[in-house]
FIBASE-36690 format. One record per residue (C-alpha): chain; x, y, z. Coordinates in nm, 3 decimals. Each point is the difference from the previous one (the first is absolute). Example, Ala and Ser with C-alpha at 12.3 -4.5 7.8 and 13.67 -1.06 7.14 Angstrom:
REM residues 2
<chain->A | east->1.230 | north->-0.450 | up->0.780>
<chain->A | east->0.137 | north->0.344 | up->-0.066>
END
This chain:
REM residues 417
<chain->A | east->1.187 | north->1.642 | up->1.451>
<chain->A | east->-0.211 | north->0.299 | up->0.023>
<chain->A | east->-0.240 | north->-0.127 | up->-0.279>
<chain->A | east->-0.076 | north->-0.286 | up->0.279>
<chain->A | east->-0.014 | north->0.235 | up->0.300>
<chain->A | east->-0.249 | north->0.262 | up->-0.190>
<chain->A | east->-0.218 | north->-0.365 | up->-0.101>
<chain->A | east->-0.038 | north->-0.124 | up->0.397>
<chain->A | east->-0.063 | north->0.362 | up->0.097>
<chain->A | east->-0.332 | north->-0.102 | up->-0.137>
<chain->A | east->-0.223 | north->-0.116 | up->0.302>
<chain->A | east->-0.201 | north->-0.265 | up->-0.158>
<chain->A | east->0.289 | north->-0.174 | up->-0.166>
<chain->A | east->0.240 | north->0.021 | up->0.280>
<chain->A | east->-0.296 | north->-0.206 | up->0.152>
<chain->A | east->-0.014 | north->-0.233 | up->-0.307>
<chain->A | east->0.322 | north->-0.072 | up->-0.002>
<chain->A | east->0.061 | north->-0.063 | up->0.341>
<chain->A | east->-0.301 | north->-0.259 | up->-0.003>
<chain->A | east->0.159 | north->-0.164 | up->-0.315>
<chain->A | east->0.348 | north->-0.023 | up->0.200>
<chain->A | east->-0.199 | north->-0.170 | up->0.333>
<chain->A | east->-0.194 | north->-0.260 | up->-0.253>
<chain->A | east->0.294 | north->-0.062 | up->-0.191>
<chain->A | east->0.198 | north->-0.105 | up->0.341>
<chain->A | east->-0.283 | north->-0.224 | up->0.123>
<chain->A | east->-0.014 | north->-0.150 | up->-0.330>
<chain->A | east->0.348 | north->-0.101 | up->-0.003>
<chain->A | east->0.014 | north->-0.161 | up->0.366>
<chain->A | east->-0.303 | north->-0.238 | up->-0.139>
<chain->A | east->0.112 | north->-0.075 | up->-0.314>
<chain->A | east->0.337 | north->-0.100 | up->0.189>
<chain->A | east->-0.140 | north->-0.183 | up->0.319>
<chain->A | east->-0.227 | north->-0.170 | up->-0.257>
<chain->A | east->0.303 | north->-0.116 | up->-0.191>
<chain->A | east->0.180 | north->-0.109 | up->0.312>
<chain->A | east->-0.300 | north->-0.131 | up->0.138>
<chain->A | east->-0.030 | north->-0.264 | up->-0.278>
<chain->A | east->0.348 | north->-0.092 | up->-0.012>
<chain->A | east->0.027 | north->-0.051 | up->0.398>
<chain->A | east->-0.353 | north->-0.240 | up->-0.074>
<chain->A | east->0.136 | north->-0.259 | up->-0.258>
<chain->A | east->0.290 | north->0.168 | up->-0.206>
<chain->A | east->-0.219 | north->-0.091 | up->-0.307>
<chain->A | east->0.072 | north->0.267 | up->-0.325>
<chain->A | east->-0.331 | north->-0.136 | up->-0.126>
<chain->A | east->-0.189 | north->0.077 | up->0.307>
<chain->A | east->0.186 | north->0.386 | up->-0.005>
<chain->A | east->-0.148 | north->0.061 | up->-0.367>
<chain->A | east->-0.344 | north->-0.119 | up->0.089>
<chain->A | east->-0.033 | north->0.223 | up->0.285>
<chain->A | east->0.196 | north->0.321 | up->-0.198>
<chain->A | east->-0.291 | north->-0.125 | up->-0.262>
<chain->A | east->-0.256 | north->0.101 | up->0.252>
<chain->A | east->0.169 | north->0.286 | up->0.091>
<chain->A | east->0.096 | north->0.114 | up->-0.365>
<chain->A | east->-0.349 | north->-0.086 | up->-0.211>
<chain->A | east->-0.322 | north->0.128 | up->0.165>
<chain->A | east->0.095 | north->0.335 | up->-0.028>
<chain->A | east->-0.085 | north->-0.124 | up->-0.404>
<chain->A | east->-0.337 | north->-0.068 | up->0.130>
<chain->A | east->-0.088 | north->0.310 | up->0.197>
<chain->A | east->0.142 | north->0.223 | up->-0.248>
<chain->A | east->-0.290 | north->0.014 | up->-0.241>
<chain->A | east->-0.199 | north->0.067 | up->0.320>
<chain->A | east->0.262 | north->0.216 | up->0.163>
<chain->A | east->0.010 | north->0.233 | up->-0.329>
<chain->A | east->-0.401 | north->0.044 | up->-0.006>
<chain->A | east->-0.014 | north->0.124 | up->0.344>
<chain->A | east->0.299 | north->0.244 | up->-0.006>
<chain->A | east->-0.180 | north->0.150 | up->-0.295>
<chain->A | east->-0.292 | north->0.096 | up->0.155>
<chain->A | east->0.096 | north->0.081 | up->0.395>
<chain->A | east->0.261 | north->0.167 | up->0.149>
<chain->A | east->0.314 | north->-0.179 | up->0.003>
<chain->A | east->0.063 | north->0.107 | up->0.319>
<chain->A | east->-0.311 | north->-0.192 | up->0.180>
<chain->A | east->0.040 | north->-0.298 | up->-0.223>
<chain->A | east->0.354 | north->-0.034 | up->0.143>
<chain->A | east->-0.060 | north->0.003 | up->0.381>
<chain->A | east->-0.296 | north->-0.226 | up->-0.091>
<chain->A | east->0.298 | north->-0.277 | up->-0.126>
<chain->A | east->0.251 | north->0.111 | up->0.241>
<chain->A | east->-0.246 | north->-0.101 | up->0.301>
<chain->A | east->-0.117 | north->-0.315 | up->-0.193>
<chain->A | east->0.378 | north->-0.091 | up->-0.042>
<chain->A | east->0.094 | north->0.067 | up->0.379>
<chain->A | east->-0.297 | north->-0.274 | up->0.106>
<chain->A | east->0.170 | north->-0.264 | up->-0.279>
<chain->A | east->0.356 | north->0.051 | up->0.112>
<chain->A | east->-0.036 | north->0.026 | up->0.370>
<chain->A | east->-0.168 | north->-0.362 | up->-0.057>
<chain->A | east->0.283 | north->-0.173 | up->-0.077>
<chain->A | east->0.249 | north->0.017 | up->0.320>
<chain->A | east->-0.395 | north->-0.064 | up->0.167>
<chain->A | east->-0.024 | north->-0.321 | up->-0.123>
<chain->A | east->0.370 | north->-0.080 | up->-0.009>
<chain->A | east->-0.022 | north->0.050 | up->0.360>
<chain->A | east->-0.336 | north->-0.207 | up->0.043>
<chain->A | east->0.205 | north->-0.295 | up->-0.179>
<chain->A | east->-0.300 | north->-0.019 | up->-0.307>
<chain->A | east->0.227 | north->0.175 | up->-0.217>
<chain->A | east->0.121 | north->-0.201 | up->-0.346>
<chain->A | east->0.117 | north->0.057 | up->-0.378>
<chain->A | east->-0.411 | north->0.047 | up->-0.130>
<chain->A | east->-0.122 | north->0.183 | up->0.314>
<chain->A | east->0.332 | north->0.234 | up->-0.059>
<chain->A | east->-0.033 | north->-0.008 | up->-0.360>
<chain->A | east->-0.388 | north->0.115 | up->0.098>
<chain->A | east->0.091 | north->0.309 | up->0.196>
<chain->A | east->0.267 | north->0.145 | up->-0.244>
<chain->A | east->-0.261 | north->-0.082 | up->-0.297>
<chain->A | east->-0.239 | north->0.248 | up->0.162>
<chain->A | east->0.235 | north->0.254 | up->0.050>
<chain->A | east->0.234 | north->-0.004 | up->-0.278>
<chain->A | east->-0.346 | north->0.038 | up->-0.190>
<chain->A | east->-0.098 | north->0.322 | up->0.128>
<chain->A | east->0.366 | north->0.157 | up->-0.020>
<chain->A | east->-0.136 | north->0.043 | up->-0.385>
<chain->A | east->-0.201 | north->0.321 | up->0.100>
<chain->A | east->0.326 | north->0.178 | up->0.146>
<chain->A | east->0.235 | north->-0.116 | up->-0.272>
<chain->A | east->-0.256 | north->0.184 | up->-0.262>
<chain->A | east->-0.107 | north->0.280 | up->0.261>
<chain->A | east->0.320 | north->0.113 | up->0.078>
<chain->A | east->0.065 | north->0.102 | up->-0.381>
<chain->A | east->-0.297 | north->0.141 | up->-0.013>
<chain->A | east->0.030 | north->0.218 | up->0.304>
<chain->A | east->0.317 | north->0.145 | up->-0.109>
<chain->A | east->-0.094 | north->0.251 | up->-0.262>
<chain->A | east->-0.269 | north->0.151 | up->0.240>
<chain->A | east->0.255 | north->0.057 | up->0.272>
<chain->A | east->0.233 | north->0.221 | up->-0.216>
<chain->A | east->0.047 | north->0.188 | up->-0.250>
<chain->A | east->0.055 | north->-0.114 | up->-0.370>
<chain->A | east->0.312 | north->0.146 | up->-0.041>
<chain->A | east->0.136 | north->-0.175 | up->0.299>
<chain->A | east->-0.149 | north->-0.337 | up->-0.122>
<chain->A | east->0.333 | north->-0.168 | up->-0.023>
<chain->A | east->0.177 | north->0.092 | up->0.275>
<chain->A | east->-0.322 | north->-0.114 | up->0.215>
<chain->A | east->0.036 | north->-0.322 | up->-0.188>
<chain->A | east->0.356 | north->-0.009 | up->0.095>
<chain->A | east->-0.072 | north->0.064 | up->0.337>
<chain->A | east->-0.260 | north->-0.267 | up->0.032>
<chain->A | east->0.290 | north->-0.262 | up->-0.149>
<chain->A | east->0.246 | north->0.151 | up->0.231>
<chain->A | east->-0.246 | north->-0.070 | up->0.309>
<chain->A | east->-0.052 | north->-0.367 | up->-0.159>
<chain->A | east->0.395 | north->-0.077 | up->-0.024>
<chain->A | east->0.075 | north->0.179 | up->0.377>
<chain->A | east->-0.274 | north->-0.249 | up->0.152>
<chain->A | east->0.178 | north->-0.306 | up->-0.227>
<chain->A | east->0.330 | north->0.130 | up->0.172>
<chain->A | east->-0.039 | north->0.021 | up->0.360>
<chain->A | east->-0.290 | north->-0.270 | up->0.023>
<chain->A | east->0.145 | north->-0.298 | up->-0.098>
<chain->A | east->0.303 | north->0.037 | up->0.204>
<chain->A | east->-0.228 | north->0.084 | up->0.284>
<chain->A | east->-0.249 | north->-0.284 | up->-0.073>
<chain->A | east->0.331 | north->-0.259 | up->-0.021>
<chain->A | east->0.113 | north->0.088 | up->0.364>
<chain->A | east->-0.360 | north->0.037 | up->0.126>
<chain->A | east->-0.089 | north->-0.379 | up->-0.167>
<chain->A | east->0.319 | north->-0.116 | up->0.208>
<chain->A | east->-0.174 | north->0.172 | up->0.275>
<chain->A | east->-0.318 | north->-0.042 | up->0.072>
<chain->A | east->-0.107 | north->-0.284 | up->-0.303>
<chain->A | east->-0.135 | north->0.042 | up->-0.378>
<chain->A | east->-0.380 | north->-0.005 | up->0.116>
<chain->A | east->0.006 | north->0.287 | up->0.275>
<chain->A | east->0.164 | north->0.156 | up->-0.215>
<chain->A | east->-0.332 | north->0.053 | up->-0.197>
<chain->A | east->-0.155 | north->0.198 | up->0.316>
<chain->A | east->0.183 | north->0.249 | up->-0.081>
<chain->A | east->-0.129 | north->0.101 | up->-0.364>
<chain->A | east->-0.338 | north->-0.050 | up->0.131>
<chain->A | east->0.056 | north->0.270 | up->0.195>
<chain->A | east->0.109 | north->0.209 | up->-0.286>
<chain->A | east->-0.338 | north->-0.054 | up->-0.198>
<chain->A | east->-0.133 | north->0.180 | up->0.275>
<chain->A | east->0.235 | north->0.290 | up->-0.004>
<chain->A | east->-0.052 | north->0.032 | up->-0.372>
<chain->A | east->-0.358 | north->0.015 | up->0.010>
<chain->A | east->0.051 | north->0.278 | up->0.275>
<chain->A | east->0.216 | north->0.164 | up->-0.251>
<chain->A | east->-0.226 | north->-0.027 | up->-0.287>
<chain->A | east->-0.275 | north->0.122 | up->0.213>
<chain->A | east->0.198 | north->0.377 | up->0.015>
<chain->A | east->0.038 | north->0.000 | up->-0.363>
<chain->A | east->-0.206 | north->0.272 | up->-0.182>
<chain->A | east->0.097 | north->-0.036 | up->-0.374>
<chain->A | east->0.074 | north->0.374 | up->-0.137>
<chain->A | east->-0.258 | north->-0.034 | up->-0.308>
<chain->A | east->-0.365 | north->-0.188 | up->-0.042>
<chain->A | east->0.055 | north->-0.365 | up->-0.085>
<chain->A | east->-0.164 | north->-0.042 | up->-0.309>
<chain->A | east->-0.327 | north->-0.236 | up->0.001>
<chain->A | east->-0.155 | north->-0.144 | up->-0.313>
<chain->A | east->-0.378 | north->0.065 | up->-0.089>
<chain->A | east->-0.050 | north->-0.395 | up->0.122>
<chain->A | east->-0.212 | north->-0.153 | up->0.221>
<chain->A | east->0.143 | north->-0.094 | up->0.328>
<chain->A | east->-0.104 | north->-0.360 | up->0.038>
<chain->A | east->0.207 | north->-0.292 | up->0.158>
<chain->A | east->-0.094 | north->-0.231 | up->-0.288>
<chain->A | east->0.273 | north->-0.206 | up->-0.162>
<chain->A | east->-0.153 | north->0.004 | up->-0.345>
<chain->A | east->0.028 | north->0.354 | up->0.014>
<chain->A | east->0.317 | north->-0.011 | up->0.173>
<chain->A | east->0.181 | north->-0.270 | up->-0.349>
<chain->A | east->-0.224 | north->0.280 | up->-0.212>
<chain->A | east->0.181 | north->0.307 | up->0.090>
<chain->A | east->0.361 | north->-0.144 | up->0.003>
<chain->A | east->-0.070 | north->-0.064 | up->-0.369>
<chain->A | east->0.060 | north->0.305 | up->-0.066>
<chain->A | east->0.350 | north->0.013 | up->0.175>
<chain->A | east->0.071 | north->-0.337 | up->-0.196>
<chain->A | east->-0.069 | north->0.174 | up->-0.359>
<chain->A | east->0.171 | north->0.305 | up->0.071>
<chain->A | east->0.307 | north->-0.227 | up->0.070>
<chain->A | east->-0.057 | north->-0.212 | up->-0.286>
<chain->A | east->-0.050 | north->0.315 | up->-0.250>
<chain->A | east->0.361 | north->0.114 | up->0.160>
<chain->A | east->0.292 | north->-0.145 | up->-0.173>
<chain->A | east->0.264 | north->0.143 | up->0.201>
<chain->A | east->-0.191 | north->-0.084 | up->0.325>
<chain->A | east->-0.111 | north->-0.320 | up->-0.118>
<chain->A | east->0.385 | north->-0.116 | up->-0.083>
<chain->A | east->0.139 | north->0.173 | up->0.304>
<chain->A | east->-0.260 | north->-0.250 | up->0.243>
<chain->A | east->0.121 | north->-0.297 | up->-0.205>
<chain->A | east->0.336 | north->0.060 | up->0.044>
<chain->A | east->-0.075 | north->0.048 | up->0.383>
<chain->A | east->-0.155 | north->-0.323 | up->-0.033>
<chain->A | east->0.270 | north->-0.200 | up->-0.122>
<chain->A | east->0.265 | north->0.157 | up->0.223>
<chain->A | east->-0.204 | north->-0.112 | up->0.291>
<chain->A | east->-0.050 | north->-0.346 | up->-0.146>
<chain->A | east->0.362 | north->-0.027 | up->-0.090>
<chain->A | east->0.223 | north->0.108 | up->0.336>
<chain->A | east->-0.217 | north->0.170 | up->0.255>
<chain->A | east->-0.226 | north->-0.349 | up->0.060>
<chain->A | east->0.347 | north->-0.210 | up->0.042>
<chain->A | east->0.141 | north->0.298 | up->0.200>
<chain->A | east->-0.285 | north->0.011 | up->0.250>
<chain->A | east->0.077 | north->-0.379 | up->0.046>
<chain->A | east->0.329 | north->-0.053 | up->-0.073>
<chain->A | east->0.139 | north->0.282 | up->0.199>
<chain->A | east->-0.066 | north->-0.169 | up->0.383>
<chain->A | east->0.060 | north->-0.302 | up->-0.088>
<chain->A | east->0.334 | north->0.104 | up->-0.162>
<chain->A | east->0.111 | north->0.142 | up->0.315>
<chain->A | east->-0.163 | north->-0.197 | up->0.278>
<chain->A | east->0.110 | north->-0.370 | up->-0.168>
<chain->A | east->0.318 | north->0.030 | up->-0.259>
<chain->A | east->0.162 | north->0.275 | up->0.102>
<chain->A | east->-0.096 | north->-0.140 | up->0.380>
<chain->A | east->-0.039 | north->0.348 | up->0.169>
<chain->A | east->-0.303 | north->0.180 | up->0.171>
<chain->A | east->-0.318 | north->0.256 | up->0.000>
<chain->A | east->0.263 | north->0.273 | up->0.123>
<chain->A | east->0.173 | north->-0.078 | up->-0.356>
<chain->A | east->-0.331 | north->0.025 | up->-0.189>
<chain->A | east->-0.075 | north->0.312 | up->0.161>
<chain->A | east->0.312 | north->0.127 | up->-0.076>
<chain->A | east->0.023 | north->-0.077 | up->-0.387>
<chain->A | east->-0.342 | north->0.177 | up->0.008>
<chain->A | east->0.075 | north->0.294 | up->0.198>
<chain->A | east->0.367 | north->0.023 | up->-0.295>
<chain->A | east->-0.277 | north->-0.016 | up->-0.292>
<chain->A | east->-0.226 | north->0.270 | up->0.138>
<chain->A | east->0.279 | north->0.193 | up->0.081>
<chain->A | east->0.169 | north->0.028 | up->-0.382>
<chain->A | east->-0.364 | north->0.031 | up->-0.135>
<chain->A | east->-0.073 | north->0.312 | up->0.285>
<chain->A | east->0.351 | north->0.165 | up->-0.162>
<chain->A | east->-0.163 | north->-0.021 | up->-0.357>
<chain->A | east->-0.303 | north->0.115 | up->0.086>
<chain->A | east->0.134 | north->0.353 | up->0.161>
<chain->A | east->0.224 | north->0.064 | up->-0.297>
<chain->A | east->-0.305 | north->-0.072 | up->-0.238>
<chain->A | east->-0.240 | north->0.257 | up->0.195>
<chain->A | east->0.280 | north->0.224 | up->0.066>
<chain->A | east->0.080 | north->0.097 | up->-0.395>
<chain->A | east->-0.176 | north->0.055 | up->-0.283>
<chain->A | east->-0.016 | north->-0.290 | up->-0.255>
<chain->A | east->-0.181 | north->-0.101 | up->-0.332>
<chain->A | east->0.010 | north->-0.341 | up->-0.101>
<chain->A | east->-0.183 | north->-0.291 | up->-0.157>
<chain->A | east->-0.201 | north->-0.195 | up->0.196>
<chain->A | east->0.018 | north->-0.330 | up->-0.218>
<chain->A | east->0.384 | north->-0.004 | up->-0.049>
<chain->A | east->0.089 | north->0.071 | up->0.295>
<chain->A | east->-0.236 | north->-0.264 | up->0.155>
<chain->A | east->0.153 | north->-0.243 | up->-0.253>
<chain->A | east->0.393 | north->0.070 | up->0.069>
<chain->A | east->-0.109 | north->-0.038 | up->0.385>
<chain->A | east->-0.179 | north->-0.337 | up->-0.022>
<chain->A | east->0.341 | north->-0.088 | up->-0.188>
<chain->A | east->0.296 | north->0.170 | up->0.223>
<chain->A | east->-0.224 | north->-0.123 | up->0.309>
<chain->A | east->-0.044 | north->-0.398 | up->-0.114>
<chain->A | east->0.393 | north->0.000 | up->-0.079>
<chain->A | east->0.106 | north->0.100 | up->0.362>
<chain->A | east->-0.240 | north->-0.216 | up->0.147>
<chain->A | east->0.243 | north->-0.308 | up->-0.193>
<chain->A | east->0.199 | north->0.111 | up->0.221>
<chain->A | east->-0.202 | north->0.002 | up->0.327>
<chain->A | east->-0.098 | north->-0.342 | up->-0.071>
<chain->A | east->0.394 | north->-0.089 | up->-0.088>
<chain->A | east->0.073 | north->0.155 | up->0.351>
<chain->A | east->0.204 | north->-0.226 | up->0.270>
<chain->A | east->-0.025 | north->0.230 | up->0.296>
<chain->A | east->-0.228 | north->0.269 | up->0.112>
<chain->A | east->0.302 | north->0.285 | up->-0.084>
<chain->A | east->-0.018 | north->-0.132 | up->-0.425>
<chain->A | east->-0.400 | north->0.020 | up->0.049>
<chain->A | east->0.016 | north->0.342 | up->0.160>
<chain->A | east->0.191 | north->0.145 | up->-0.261>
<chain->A | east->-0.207 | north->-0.111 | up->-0.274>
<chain->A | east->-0.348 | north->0.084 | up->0.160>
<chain->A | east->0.127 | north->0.333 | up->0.052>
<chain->A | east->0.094 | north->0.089 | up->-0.335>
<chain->A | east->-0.335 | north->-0.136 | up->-0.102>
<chain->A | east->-0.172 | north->0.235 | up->0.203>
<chain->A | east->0.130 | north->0.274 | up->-0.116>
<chain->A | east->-0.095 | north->-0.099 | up->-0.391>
<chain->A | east->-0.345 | north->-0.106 | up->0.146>
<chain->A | east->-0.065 | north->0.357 | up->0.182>
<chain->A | east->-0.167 | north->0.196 | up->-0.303>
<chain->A | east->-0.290 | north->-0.236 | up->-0.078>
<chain->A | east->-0.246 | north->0.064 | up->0.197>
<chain->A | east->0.027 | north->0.389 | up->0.006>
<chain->A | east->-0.040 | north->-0.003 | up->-0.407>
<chain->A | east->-0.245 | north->-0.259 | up->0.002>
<chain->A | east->-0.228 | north->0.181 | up->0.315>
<chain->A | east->0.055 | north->0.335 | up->-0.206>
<chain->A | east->-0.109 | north->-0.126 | up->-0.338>
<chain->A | east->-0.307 | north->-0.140 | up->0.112>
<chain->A | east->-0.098 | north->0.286 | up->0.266>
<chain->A | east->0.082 | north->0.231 | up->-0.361>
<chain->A | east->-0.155 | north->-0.150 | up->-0.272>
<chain->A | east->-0.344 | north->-0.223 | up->0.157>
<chain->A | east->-0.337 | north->0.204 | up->0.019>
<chain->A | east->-0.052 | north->0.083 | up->0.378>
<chain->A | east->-0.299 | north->-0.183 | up->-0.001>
<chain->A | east->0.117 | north->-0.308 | up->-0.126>
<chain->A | east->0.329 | north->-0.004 | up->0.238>
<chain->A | east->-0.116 | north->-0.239 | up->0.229>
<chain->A | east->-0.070 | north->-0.272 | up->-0.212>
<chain->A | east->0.271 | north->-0.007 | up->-0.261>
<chain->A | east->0.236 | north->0.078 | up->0.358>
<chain->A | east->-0.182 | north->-0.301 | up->0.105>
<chain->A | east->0.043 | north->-0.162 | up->-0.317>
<chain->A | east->0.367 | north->0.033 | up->-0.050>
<chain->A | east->0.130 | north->-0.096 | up->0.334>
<chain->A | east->-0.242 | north->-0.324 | up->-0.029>
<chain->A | east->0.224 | north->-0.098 | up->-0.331>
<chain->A | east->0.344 | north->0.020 | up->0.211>
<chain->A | east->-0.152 | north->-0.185 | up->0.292>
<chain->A | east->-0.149 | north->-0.273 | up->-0.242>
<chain->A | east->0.343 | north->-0.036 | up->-0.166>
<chain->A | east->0.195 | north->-0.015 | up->0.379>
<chain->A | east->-0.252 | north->-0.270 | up->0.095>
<chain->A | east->0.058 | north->-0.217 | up->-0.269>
<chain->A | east->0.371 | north->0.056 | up->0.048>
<chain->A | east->-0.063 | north->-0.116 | up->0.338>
<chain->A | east->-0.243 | north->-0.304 | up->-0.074>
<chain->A | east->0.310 | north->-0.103 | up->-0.263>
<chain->A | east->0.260 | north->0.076 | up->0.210>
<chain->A | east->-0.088 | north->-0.172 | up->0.292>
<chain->A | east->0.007 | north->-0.308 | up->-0.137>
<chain->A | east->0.294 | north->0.019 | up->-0.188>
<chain->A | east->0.219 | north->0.183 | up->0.263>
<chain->A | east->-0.066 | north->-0.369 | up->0.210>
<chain->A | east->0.161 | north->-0.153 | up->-0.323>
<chain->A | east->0.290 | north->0.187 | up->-0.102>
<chain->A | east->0.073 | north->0.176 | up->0.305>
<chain->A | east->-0.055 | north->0.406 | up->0.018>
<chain->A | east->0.288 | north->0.138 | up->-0.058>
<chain->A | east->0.005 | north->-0.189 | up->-0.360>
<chain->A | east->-0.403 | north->0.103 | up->-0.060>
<chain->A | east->0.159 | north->0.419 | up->0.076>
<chain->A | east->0.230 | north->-0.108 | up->-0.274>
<chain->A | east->-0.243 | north->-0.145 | up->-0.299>
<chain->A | east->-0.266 | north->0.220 | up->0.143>
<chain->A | east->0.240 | north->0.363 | up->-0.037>
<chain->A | east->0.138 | north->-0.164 | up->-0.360>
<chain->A | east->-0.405 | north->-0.044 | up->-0.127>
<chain->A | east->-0.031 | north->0.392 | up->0.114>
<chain->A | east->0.324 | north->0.115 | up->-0.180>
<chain->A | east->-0.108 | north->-0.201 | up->-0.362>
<chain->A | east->-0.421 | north->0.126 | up->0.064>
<chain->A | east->0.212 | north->0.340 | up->0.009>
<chain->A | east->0.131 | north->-0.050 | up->-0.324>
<chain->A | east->-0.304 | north->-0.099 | up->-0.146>
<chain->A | east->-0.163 | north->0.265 | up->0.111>
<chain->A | east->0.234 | north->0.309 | up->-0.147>
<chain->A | east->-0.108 | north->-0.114 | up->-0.310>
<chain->A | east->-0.316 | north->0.032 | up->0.016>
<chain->A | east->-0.169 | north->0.275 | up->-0.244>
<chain->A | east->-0.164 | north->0.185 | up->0.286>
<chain->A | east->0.308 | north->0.041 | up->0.199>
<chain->A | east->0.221 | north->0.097 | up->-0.331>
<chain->A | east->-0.279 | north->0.241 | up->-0.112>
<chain->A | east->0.069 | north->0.211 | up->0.349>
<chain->A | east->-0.070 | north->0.356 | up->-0.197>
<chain->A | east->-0.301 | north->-0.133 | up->-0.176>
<chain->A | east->-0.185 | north->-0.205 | up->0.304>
<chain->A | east->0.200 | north->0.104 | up->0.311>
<chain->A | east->-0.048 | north->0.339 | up->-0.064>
<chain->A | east->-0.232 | north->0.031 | up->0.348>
<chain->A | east->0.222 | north->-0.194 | up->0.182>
<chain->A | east->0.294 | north->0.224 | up->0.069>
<chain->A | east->0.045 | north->0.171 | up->0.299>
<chain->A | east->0.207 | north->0.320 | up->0.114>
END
């Protein structure tokens, strides 16, 4: 514990973090009004994956974009500049709900816009990090950050469940308007520690220059084996179970198992709370491992318990199985955050950040293209099923690939201790 005490007594990233915990809260109270929102409109799983598709895929879009920009300004400005953009979108839905204009493509619209500009954060966060603090401390502010991420997926869905019950899905979305603005107030007081590195480029807001510099991210990433293999794998693993999950999961609840947004809140609020227990004993010790096993056995261990969730006949079986997935799931993204923030060239960091989360957000969003449709066929707690079964056999697949068996030869980078 005092490894995390000495890391917030750091100014700047006590501020950091606390702005991630307020955007991750808001995030969660839209992303769960929107889901209710749909459901309460025509029940329709198809409709639910189209409008998770617009809130899922632009960030693809904006990331080339998003990568250019954080390259060459401070992170810091380029970040209230999206949070304010994203507090106009938001607040614009309940609006028009209100006004009675609001429908699926004028909905679809609004999170479209927003979703797209969430790619600066997602890469400027990482990026941010090793300015904040000290290398040494690296993980344990990595830790930290997932820790933040899994206390906001805790209390917030539980508190968006009762609030939906409350006051409705689309006022709902007032409220993380109103933390765009607090985060860009937050941001604001941010002074990074060290100089932000800026490449000898011109400063030009031209798109062909824009696709011409991200090149460069794109064949660093296709020279890196281990990288390269570790983004596929994310890929498929998104494709595979997150896409059905994303669908599957509300409709599981809310229509076979027959219960309501309270439930959904609370399964979330069990998941975040097994992967927040992981995440403290990872940044609490000191630990060497491989980055592409471990990955591997996750994807594997986490697909077979989620048979299980999607076998469930009451919320208690579900609960039980969500939780111990959590707690396999919690030390992905702190290796993945630390191998990138350790082994990219600062001044390529924002577009191969950019790059890598666009490849997981691609693979969710055709998950959730596929899985919408056939969740309205087979019914979504089958679709968890053959969805978590696909994940377990890509697993296998996977560990024998030569990359991942070669882990002294390629993954030599990749540890982390």
């Amino acid at each position: 514990m005092k490894k995390y005490f000495s890391v917030l007594k750091e100014k700047n990233f006590a501020l950091f973090w606390l702005g991630l915990l307020i955007s991750n809260f808001g995030d969660i109270f839209t992303y769960l009004s929107l889901t209710w929102l749909i459901l309460e409109i025509n029940g329709s799983a198809f409709s639910l994956g189209l409008t998770l598709l617009a809130y899922e895929l632009p960030p693809v879009f904006m990331a080339p974009i998003a990568g250019y920009y954080l390259d060459q300004y401070r992170v810091e400005k380029v970040i209230i500049v999206e949070s304010l953009l994203r507090a106009l979108f938001i607040s614009a839905i309940p609006i028009t709900y209100k006004l009675n204009i609001l429908n699926l493509w004028i909905l679809m619209l609004l999170i479209a816009l927003s979703s797209g500009l969430s790619a600066i954060s997602r890469a400027g966060n990482n990026i941010m990090i090793p300015h904040l603090i000290s290398s040494e401390n690296l993980v344990t502010a990595n830790s930290l950050k997932s820790i933040q991420y899994r206390i906001a997926r805790l209390i917030a869905p539980a508190v968006a469940g009762i609030l939906i019950d409350i006051i409705g899905s689309a006022n709902l979305m007032f409220v993380d308007s109103a933390t765009f603005l607090l985060i860009a107030f937050i941001f604001y007081l941010i002074m990074v520690n060290s100089k932000r590195f800026v490449p000898d480029i011109e400063k030009k807001d031209n798109i062909m220059n824009i696709w011409k510099n991200n090149r460069e991210g794109l064949a660093y990433i296709y020279k890196n084996k281990a990288l390269l293999i570790i983004i596929f794998i994310f890929f498929i693993w998104n494709f595979t179970l997150w896409g059905t999950l994303a669908v599957g999961f509300p409709v599981f609840i809310k229509q076979e198992l027959l219960l309501g947004a309270k439930n959904l809140g609370l399964i979330m609020s069990l998941s975040s709370g097994a992967l927040l227990i992981g995440s403290f004993i990872i940044g609490a010790v000191e630990w060497k491992v491989n980055l592409g096993k471990v990955l591997v056995g996750i994807i594997m261990i986490h697909g077979l318990l989620y048979i299980g969730v999607g076998l469930s006949s009451n919320i208690l079986q579900m609960a039980v199985f969500v939780v111990l997935a959590g707690l396999i799931l919690s030390p992905v993204d702190i290796l993945y955050s630390t191998f990138l923030q350790t082994s990219v060239p600062e001044k390529l960091q924002g577009r191969v950040f950019s790059i890598c989360g666009s490849a997981s957000v691609v693979g969710e969003s055709s998950g959730l293209v596929v899985a919408g449709f056939l969740v309205g066929l087979f019914g979504a707690g089958k679709m968890i099923v053959i969805s978590a079964l696909c994940a377990v056999l890509c697993g296998f697949v996977f560990i024998w690939h030569p990359t991942i068996r070669m882990e002294n030869k390629v993954y030599k980078d990749v540890t982390v201790q």
